[in-house]
VOVO-594380 format. One record per residue: residue in one letter; z, x, y of N, C-alpha, C, O in turn. Coordinates in steps of 0.001 Angstrom, whole numbers, plus 500000, padded with zeros to 6 digits. Layout:
BEGIN
aZXYZXYZXYZXY...
END
This chain:
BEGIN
x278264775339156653277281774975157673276049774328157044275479773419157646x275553774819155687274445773976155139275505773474153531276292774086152809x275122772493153553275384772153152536274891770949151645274736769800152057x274705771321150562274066770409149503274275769690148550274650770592147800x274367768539147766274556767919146754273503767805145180272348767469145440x273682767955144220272893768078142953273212767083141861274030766974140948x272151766377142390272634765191140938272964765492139828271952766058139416x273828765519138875273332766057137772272281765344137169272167764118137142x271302766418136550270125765864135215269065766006136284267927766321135936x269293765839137299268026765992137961267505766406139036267777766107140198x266174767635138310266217768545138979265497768521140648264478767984141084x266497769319141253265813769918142627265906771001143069266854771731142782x264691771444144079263617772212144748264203772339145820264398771306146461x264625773484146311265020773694147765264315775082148640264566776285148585x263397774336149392262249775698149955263638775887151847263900774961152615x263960776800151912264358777129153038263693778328153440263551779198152581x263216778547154711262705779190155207262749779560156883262878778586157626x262680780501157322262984780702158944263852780317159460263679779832160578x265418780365158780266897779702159664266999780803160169266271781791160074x268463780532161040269252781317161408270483780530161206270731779348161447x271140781415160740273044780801160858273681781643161784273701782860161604x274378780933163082275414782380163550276592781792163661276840780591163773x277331782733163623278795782810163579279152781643162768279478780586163308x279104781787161483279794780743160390281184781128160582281706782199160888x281689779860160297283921780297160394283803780159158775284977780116158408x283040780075157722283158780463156207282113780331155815281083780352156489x282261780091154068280745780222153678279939779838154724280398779447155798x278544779941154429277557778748155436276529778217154367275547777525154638x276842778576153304275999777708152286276539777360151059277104778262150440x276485776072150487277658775028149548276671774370148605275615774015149130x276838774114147161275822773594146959277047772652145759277443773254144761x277410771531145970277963770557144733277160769912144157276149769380144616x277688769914142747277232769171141847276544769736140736277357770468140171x275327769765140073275170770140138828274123771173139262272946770943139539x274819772462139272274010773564139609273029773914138605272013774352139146x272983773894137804271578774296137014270639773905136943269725774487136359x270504772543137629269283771931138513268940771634139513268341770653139953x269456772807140058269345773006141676269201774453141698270038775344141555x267340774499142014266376775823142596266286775980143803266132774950144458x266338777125144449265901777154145478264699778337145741264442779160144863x264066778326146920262902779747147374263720779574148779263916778508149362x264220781091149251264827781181150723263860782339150947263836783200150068x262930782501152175262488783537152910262990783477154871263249782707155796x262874784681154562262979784509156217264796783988156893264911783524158028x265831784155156103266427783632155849267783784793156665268030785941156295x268555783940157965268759785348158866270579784326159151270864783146159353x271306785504159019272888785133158891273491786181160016273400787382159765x274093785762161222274545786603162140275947786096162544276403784969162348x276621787288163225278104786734163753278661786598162732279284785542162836x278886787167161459279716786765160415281073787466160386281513787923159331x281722787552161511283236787832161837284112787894160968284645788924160553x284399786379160504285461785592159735285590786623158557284773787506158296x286761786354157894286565786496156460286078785566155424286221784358155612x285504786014154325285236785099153100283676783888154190283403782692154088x283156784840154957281615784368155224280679785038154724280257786080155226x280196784458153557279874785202152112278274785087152537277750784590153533x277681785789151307275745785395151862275556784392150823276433783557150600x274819784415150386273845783372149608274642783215147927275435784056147502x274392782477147469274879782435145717273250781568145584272739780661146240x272787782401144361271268782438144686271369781674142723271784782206141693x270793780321142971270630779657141565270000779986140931269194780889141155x270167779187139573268823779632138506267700779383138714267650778312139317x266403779933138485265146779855138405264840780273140367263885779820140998x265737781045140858265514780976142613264924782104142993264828782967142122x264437782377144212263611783574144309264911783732146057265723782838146295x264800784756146800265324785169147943265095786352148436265622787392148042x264050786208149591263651787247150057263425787483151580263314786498152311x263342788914152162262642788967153477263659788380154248263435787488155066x265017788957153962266447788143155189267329789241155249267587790143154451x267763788934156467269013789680156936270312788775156799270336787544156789x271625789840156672272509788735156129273796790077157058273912791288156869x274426789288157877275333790153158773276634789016157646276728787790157703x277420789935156772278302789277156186279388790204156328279318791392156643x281005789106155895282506789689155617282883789195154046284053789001153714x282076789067153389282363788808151676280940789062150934279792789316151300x281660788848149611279953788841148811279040788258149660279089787251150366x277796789490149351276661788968150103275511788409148881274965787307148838x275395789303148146274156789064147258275302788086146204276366788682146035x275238787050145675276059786687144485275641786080143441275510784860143535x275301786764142116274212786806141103275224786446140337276057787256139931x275248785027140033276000784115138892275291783057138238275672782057137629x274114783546138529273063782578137519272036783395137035272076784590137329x271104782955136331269863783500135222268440783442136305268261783167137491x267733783796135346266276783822135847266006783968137744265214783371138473x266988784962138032266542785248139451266348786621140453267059787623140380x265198786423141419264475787454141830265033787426143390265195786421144081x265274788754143741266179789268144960265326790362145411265047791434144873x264989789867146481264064791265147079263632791095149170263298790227149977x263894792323149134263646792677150629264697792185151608264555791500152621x265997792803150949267358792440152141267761792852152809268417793686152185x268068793076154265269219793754154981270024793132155192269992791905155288x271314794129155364272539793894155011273558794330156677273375795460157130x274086793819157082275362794296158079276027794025157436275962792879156990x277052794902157009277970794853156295279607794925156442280114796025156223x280655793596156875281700794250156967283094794391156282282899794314155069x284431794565156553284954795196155635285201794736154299285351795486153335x285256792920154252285568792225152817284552792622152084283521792981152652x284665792634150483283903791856149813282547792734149169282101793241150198x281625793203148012280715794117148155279794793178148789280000792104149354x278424794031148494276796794144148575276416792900147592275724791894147752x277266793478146373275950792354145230277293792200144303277952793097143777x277475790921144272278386790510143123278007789568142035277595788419142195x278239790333140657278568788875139733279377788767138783279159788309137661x280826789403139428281984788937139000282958787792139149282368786731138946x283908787666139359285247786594139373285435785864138302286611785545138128x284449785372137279284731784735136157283675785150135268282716785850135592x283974784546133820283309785548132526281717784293133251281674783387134084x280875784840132504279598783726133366278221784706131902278021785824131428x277582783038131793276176784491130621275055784269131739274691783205132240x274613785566131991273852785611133123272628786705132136272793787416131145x271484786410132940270288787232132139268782786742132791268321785643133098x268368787861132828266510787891133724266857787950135086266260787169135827x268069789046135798267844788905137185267446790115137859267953791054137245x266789790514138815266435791483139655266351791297140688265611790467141215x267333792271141381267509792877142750266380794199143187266567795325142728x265607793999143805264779795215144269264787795369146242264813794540147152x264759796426146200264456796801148108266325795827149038266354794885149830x267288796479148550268194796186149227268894797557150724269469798577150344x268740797352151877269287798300152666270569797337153269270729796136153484x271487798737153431272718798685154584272567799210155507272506800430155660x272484798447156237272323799126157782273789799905158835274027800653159783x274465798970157707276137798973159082277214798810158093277266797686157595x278057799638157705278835799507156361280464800077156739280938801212156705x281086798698157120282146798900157374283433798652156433284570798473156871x283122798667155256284070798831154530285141799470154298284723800626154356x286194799538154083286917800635154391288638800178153570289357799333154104x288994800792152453289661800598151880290452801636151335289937802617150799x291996801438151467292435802968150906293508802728149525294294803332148795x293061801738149707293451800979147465292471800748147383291583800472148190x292567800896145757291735800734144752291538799062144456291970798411143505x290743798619145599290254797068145308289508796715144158288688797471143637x289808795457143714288657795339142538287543794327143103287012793541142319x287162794345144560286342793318144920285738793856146077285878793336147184x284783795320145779284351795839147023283230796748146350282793796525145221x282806797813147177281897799023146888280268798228147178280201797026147435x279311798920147105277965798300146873277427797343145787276594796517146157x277832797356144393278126797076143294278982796517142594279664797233141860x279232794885142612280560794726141907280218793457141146279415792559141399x281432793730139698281722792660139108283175792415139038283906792879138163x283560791632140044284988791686140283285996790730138995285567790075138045x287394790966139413287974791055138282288255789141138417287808788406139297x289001788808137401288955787383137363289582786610138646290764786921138796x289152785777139515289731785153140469291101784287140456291693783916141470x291400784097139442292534783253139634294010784708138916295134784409138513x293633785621138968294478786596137958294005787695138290293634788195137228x293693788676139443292860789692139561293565790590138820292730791107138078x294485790999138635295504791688138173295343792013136645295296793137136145x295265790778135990295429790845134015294095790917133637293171790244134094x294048791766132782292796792123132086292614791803130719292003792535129939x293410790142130251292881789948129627292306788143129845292675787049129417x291290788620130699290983786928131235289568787214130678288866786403131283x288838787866129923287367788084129432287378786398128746288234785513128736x285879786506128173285102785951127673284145786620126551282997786931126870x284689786872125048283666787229124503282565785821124026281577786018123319x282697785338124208281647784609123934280267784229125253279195783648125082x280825784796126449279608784948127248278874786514126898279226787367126083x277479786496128067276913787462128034276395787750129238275952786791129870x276318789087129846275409789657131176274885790612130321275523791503129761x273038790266130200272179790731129835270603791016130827269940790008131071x270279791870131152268822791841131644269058791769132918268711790783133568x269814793028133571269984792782134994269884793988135546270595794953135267x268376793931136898267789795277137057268280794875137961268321793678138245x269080796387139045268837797044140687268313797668141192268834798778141084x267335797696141878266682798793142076266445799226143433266101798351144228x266576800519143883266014800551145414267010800368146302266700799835147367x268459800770146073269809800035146652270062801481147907270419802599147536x269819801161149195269856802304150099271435802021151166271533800933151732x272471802993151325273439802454152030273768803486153278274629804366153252x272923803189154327273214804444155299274529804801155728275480804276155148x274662805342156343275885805916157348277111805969155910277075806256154713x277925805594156715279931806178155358279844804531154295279948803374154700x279650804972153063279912804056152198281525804435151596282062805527151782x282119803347150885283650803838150634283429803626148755284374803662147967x282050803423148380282562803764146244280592802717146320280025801882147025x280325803544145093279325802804144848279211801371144079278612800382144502x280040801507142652280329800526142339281401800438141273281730801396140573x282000799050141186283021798506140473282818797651139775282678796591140386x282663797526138020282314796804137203283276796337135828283337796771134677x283959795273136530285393795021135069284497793487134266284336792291134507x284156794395133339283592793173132377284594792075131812285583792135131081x283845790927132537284881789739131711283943789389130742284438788668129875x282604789678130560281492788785129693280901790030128668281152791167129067x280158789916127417279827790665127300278441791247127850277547790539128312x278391792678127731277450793156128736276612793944128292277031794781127493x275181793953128641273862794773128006273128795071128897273217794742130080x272149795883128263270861796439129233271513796088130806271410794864130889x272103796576132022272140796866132882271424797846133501271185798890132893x271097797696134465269671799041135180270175799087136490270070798099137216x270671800048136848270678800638138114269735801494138340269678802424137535x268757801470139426267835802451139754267708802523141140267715801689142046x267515804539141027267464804416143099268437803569143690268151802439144085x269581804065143770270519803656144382271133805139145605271806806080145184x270759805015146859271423806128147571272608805781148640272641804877149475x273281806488148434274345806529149672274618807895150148274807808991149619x274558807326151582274237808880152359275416809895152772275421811111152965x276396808924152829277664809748152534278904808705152287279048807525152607x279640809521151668281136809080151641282169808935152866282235809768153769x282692808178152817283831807801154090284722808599154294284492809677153747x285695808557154870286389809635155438287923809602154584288928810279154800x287677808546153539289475808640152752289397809317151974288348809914151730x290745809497151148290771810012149857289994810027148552289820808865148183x289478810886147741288403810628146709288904809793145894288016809111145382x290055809507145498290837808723144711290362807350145279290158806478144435x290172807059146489289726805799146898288354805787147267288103805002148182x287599806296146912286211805962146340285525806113144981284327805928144769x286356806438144183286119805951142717285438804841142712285655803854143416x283999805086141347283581803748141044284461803850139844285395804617139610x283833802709139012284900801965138009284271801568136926283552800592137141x284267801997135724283675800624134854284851800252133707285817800973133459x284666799461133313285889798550132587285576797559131632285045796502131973x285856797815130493285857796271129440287144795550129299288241796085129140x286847794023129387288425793553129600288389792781128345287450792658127558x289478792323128301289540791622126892290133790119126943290923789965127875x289872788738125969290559787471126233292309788007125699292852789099125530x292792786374125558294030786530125710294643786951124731295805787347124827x293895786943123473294311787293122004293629788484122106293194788693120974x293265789457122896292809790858122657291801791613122082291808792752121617x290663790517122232289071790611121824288828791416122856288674790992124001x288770792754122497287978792869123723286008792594124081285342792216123117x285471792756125085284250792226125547283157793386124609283420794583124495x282358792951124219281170794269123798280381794764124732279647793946125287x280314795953125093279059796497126070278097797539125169278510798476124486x276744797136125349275492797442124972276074799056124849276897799506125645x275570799745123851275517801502123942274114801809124192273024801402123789x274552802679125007273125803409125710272695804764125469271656805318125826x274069805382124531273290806561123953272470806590122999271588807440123119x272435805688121692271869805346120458270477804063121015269275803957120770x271408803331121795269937802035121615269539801640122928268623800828123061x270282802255124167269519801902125314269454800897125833268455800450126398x271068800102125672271129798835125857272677798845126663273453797905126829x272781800082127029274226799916128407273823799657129398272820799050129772x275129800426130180274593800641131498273272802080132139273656803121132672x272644801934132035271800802836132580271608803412134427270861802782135176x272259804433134835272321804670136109271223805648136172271187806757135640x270304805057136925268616806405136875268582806768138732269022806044139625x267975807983138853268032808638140352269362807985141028269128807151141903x270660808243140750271262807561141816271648809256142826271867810396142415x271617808994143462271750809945145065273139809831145720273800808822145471x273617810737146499274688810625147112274619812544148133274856813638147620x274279812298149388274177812788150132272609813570149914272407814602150555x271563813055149023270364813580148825270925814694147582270409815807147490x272035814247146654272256815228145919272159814235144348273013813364144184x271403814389143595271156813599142227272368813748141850273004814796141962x272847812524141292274415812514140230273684812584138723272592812049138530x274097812992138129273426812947136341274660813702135454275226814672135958x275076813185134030275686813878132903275077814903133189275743815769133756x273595815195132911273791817025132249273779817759133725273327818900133634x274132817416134954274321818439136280275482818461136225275992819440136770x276563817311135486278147817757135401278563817928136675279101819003136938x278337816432138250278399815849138963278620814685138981278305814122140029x279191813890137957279771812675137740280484812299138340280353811468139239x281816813058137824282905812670137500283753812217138978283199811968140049x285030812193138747285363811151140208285753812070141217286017811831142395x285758813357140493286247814475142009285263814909142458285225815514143529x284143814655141626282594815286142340281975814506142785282366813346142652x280498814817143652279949814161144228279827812879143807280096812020144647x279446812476142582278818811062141936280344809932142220280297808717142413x281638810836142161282695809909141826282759808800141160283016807767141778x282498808764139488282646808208138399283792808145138116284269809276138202x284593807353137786286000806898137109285865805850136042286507804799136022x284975806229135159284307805409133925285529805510132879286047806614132707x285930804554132281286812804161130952286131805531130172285042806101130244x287291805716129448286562807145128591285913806417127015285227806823126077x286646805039127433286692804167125605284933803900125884284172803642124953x284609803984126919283117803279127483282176804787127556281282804914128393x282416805552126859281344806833127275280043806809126820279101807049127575x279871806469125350278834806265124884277981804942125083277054804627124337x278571803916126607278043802574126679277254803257128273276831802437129087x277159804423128502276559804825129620276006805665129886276080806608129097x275109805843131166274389807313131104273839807386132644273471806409133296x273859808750133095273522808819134445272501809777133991272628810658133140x270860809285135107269667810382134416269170810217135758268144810797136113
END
């Protein structure tokens, strides 16, 4: 429904402000051509009727800011596949495709982004396999191969990427799912609540974390966070107003937190 062209080499500025999109039959925002010089600032920025499947929210460029919008979506809504960008003040209708905040499907070096003040208002997700392209949280697995895990990239990087403030009312179905194709550092989850779990099996709300490896069996490096404080870091995350943390020994995937973390990945994480 909007769509854009990017010269390459030269750069442009895209201020959107006070739309509305309703009822997109797919994406409703396209941007060809040489994305790394193509910024945008979106406020005010309001997506309704998103029925269809694969009517995704925003894919928010480098150097872009996006704030102060509602986004009624059926696929990725937030989709953080570029650098230097600021995400703040979203609501979310949420339905069954696709998570909250993605920046998976391909290995990608991403770094300096923050998500702050994200709510779900309406969270209809609902899955009773173990998808690799759902939960509040995802870095989904490679798009052309979801299946093989060895489609990584060690030579990329996801570095410097805060969440913070991530609220999901009513039945969420997994917080999050993270299969590294790139290598991965300093991650920050903070204040993340979900108010309850859905009504399936605990087995199908497992979160996930995962290092994948290229085709010759490199696998990806993820930051350790017990020694240097450069994993994944999960701080106040909540789940029915009940703190998940290692030393309450509420993690794990049959308990409240429902963690299903790689055991090869223990020392690349920490719940506080």
């Amino acid at each position: 429904m909007l769509r854009f062209s990017s010269d390459h080499g030269k750069e442009q500025h895209l201020h959107l402000q006070g739309v509305t999109i309703s009822e997109p039959p797919y994406h409703s925002f396209v941007v060809y051509g040489d994305e790394q010089t193509f910024h945008m600032t979106v406020s005010s920025y309001h997506q309704v009727g998103s029925w269809y499947w694969q009517t995704d929210g925003l894919e928010i460029y480098r150097r872009s800011t996006l704030g102060n919008t509602f986004f009624h979506s059926n696929d990725d809504v937030l989709k953080i596949y570029h650098s230097d960008v600021k995400v703040r003040n979203i609501v979310v209708w949420k339905n069954e495709n696709g998570p909250v905040i993605q920046w998976g499907w391909a290995p990608r070096t991403i770094n300096k982004v923050s998500i702050d003040t994200v709510d779900v208002i309406h969270n209809r997700i609902w899955w009773s396999d173990i998808k690799h392209n759902t939960c509040i949280i995802n870095s989904a697995t490679y798009y052309a191969d979801t299946e093989s895990t060895n489609t990584a990239d060690p030579n990329q990087m996801i570095d410097g990427l805060v969440i913070s403030n991530i609220r999901s009312e009513g039945m969420s179905p997994c917080a999050m799912r993270i299969y590294a194709l790139s290598n991965t550092q300093s991650i920050t989850i903070k204040n993340l609540f979900i108010e309850k779990w859905n009504d399936l099996d605990k087995s199908s709300q497992m979160s996930i974390f995962k290092a994948y490896s290229d085709k010759n069996g490199n696998k990806v490096k993820i930051g350790n966070q017990s020694t240097d404080k450069k994993g994944l870091a999960i701080e106040n995350y909540t789940v029915a107003n009940i703190k998940v943390a290692r030393v309450s020994n509420n993690w794990q995937d049959f308990s409240i937190g429902r963690l299903h973390f790689d055991a090869y990945l223990w020392d690349n994480w920490d719940a506080s």
